[in-house]
Backbone bond lengths (Angstrom), bond angles and torsions (degrees), N, CA, C in turn:
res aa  C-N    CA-C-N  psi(-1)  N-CA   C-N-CA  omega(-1)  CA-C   N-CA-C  phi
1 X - - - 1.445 - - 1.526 108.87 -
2 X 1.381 125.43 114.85 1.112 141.15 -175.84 1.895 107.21 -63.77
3 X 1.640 105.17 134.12 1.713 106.94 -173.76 1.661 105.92 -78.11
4 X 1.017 94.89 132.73 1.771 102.03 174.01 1.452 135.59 -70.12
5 X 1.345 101.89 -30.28 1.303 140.65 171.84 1.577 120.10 -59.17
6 X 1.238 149.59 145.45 1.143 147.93 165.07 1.940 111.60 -90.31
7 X 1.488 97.83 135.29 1.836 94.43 -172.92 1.341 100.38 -51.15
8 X 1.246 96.59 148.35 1.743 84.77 142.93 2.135 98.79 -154.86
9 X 1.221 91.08 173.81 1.458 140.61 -175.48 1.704 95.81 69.97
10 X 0.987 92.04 89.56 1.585 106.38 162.85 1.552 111.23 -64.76
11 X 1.693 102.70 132.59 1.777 93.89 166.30 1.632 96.23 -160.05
12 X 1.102 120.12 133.93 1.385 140.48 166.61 1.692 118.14 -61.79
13 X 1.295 108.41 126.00 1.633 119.41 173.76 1.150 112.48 -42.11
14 X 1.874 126.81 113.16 1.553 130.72 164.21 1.363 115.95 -49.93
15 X 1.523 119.36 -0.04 0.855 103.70 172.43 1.852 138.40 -89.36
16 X 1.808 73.13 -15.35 1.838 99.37 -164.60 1.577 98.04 -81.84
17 X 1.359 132.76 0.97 1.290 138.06 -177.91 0.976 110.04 25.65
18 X 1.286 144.51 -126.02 1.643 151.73 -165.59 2.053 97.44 -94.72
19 X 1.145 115.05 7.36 1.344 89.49 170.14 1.690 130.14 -85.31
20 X 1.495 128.98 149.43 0.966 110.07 -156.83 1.879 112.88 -91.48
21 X 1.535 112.27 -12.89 1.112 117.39 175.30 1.321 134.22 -80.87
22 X 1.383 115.96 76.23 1.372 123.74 -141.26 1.620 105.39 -158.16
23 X 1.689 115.11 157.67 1.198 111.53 -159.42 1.642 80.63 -133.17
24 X 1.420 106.26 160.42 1.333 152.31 177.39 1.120 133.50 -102.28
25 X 1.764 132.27 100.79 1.450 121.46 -166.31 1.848 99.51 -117.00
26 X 0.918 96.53 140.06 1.459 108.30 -174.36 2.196 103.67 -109.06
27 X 1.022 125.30 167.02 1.454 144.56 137.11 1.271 123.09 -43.87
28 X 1.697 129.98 109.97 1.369 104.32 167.04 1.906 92.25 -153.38
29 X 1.137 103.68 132.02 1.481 104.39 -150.83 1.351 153.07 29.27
30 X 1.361 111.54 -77.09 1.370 110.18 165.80 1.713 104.63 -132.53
31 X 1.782 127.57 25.01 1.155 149.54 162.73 0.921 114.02 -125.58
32 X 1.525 118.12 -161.88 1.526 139.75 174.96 1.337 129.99 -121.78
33 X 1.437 140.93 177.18 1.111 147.27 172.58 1.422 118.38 -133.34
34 X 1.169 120.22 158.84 1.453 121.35 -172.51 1.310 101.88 -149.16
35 X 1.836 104.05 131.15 1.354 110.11 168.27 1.521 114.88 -131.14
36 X 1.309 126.11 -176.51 1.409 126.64 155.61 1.002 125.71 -84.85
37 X 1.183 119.56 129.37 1.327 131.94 -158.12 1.594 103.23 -74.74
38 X 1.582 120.08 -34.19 1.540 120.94 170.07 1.610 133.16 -79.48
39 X 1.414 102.61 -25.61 1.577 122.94 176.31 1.729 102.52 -136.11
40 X 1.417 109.23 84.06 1.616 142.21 178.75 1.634 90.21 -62.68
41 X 1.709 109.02 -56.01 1.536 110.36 -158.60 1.755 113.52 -76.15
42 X 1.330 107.05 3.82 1.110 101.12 176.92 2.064 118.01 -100.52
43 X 1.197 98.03 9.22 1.638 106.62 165.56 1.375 109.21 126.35
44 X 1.568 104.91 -150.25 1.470 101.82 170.55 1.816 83.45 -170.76
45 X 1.299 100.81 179.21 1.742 108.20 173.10 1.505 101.31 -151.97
46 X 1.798 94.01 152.33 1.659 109.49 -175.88 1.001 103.78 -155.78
47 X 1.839 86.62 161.06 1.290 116.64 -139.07 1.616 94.11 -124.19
48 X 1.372 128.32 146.47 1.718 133.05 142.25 0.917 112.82 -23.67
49 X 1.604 141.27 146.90 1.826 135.33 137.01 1.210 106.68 -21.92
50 X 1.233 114.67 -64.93 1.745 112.93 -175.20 1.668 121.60 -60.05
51 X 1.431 123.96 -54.16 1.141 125.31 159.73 1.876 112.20 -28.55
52 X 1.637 112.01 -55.55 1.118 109.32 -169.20 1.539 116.41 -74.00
53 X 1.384 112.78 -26.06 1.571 114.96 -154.20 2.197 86.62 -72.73
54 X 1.566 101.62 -35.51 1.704 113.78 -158.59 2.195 77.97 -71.98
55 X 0.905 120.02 -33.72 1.565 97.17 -169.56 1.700 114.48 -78.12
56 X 1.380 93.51 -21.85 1.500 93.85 -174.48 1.743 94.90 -91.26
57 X 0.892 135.95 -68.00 1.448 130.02 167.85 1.802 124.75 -21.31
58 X 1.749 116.98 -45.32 1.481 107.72 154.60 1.484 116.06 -74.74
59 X 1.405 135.92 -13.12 1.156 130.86 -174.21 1.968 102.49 -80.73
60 X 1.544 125.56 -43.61 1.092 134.84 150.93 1.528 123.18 -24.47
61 X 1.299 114.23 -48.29 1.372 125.53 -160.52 1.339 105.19 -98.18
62 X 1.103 126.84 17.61 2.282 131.00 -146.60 1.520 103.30 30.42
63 X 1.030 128.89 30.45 1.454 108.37 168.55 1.771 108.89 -40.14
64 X 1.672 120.47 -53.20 1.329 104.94 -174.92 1.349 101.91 -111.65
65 X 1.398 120.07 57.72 1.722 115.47 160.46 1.508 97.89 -84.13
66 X 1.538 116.11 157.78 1.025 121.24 -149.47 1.601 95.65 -118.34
């Protein structure tokens, strides 16, 4: 079920410091959103709490280290 709502409070990873290749997760009900941090105008996509908690949790673990 698609959020009705518009994200909000966008904030960029402390980790990505001044780099420019980097994504953006915003607030959007009871999930998140994700954009590019270089092309804002081209959208963003979201996810459930659950969808999000399982992406950040394999990203934790290297599920996709390369």
């Amino acid at each position: 079920m698609p959020f009705r709502e518009a994200p909000t409070g966008w904030r960029k990873s402390s980790r990505s410091q001044q780099e420019t290749s980097c994504v953006e997760v915003g607030r959007v009900g009871s999930g998140a959103a994700v954009r590019d941090t270089k092309d804002r105008a081209a959208g963003y996509f979201t996810a459930t709490g659950a969808q999000w908690s399982a992406l950040v949790e394999a990203i934790k673990t290297g599920r996709y280290d390369g």
